[in-house]
N, C-alpha and C positions, 0 to 999 in steps of 0.2 A: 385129735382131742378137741382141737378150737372148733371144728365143724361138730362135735355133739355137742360142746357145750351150748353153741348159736341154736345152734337145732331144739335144745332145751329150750335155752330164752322164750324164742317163737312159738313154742309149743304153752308156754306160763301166760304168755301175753296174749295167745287165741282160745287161751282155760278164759282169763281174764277179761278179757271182752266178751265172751259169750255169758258168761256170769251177769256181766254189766248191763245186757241187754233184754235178760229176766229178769230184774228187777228195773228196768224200763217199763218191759211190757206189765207187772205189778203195778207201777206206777198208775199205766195210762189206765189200766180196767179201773184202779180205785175212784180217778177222778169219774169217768162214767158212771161210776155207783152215785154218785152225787147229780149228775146229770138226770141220771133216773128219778131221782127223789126228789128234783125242782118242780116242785109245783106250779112256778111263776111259769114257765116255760108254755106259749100258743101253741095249738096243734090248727094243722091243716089236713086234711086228709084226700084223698085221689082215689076213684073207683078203678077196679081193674083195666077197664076200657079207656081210661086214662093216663096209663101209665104201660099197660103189660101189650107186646105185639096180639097174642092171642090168650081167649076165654080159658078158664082150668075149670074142672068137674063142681071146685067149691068155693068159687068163688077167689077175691083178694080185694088188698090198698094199701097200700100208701100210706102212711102217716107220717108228717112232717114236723116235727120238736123245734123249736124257733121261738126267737126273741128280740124284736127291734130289728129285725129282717136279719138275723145270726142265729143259723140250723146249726142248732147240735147234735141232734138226732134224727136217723130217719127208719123208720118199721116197716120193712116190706114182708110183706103175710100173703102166701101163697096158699090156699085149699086145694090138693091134689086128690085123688078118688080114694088113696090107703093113709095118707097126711097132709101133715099141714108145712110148711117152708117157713120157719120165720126169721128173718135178715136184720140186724141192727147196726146203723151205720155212724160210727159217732164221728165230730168231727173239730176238729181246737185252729180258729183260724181260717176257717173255712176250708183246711183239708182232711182229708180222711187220716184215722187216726189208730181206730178200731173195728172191726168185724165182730160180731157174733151172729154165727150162725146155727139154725136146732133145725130139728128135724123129731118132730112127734107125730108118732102114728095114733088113729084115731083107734078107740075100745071097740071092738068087735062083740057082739050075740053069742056065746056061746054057743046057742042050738040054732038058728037060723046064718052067722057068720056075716051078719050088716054090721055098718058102723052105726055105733050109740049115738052121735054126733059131741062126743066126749073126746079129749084127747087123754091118750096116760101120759102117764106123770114120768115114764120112764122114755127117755131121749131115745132117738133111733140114732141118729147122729148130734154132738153137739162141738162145734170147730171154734176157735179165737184166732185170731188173726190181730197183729199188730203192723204198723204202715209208718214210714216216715220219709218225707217229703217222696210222696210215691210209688215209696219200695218196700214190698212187706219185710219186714225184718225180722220178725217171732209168731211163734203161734203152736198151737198144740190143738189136736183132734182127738174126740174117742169115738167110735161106731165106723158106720161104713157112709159114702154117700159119693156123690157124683165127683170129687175131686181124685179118685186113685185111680182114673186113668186118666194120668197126666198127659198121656197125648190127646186127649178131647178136651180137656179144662185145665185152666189156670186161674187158681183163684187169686191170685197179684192181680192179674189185668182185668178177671171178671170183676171183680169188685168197687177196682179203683172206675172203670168204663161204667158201672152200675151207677157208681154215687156219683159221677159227673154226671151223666142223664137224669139222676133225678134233684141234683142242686139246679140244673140248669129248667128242669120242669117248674120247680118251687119260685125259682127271678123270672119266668116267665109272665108269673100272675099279675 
């Protein structure tokens, strides 16, 4: 009987921390809505060739969100031949904090089947990702995209590896 009841316990208190840590990751996305909406905030930006090992069909950059030499955010925008990538990296303290990532496919021709050079409005993938002191700890996906084959990608390490390369791009300048 003492080992269900313990068993219980454990079971109220791993309900309860994981409760805890959605409204964590609530937390951190609200403050990023405010980071968006800082106006005061400098931008830097980086052409593809400056950031990316190789060229994509449509192009990319870099945007650097910063203040007083303190990145908050960074936009990485990838142009692939059926979409576009776009990565937002925020960050409290100069670490990583938050992910979002989308994935919009471009409008196609009905009769001919080119791209419009429009995106729709409707996500092919859109992922959240929460981080703390370098460990994703939350996150939620809808769609499909390069992370479900976990043995090819991890998006913990691709990320946090991502936004070190390009903080370390940004104090280069």
């Amino acid at each position: 009987m003492q080992k269900i009841f313990l068993a219980f316990l454990f079971l109220i208190n791993s309900t309860a921390s994981f409760a805890q840590l959605s409204v964590q990751a609530k937390q951190i996305e609200s403050a990023c809505k405010v980071i968006d909406k800082d106006s005061t905030l400098q931008k830097k930006v980086y052409e593809q060739e400056e950031f990316m090992d190789h060229a994509t069909d449509n192009g990319g950059s870099l945007t650097v969100y910063h203040k007083n030499g303190t990145v908050y955010r960074i936009t990485e925008w990838v142009g692939l031949s059926g979409d576009v990538v776009i990565i937002d990296y925020y960050f409290k303290a100069g670490k990583l904090v938050y992910v979002r990532d989308e994935e919009l496919p471009y409008e196609r021709n009905a009769v001919t089947g080119e791209t419009t050079g429009k995106f729709s409005k409707d996500s092919r993938f859109l992922g959240k990702y929460f981080f703390r002191n370098d460990k994703l700890f939350d996150g939620e996906s809808l769609g499909h995209n390069r992370f479900e084959d976990d043995s090819k990608h991890d998006p913990e390490k691709e990320f946090i590896e991502s936004a070190k390369k390009y903080l370390l791009l940004f104090n280069k300048r």
